[in-house]
GUVO-194838 format. One line per 2 residues: for each residue x, y, z of N, C-alpha, C. Coordinates in steps of 0.1 Angstrom, whole numbers. Layout:
N
X/Y/Z/X/Y/Z/X/Y/Z  ...
***
This chain:
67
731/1067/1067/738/1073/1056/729/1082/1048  718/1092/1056/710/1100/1049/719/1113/1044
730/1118/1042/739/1125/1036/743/1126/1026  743/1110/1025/756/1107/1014/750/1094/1008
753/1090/992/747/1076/990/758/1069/991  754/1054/988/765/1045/990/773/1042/981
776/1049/968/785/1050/961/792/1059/965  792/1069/971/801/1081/978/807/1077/989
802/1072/999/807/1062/1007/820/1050/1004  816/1041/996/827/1035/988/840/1040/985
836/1051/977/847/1058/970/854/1066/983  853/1069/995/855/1077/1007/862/1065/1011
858/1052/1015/862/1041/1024/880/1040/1016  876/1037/1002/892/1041/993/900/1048/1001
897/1060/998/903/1069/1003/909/1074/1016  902/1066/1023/905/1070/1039/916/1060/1045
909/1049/1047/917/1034/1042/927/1029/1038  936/1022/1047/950/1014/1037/949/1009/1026
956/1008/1017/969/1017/1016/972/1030/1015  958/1035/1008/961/1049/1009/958/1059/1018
954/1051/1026/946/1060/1035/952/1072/1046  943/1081/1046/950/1094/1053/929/1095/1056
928/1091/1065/913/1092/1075/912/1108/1081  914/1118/1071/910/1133/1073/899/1137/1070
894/1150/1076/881/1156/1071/883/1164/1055  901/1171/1056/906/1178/1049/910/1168/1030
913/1155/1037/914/1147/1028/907/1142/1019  895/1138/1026/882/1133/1018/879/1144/1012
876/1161/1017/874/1171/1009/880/1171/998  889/1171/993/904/1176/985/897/1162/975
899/1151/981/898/1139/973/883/1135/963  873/1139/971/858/1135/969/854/1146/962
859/1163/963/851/1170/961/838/1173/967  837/1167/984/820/1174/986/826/1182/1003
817/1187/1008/818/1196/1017/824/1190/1025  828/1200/1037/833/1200/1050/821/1188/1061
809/1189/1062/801/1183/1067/800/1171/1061  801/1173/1049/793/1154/1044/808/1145/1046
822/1152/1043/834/1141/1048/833/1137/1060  828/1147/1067/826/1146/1083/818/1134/1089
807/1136/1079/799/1129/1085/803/1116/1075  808/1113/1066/814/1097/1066/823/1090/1072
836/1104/1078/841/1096/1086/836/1092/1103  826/1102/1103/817/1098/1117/811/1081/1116
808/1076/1101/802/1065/1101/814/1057/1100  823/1060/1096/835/1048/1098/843/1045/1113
839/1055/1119/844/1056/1133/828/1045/1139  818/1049/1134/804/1035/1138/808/1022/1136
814/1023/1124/812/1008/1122/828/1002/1123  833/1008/1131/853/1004/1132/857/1002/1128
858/1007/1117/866/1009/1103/879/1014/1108  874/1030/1117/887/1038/1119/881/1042/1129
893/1048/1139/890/1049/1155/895/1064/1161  893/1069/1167/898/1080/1171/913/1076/1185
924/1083/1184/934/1081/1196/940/1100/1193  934/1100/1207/945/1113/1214/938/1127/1203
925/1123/1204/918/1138/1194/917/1134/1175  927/1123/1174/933/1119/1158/926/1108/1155
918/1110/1141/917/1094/1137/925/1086/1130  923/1072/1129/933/1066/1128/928/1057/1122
937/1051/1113/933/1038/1107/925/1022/1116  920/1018/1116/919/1002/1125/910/995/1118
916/989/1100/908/986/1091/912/972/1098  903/960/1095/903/948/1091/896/943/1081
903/934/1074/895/924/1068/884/917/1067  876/916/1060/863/913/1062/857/924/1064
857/939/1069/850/946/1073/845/951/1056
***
């Protein structure tokens, strides 16, 4: 997470995440206020840690609890 600190991250996991979640690049922009690369690169770490998953080019929600 050398991009982004972990309060930005947090507030991104919100965001991306059920219930409200819409896991965009476009979204977290709009939502967070920071660049095209740094949304990118948080939902790259949420796709690391299986938070959210990519199907058919699209990411996608695949939150569980506990995570």
């Amino acid at each position: 997470m050398s991009e982004f600190d972990a309060d930005m991250y947090e507030k991104a996991l919100e965001v991306a995440l059920p219930p409200r979640g819409e896991p965009s690049v476009a979204h977290l922009q709009h939502q967070l206020l920071v660049s095209w690369n740094k949304a990118t690169a948080m939902l790259e770490q949420m796709v690391a840690e299986g938070r959210i998953s990519t199907y058919g080019g699209r990411r996608v929600t695949a939150y569980t609890e506990g995570k």
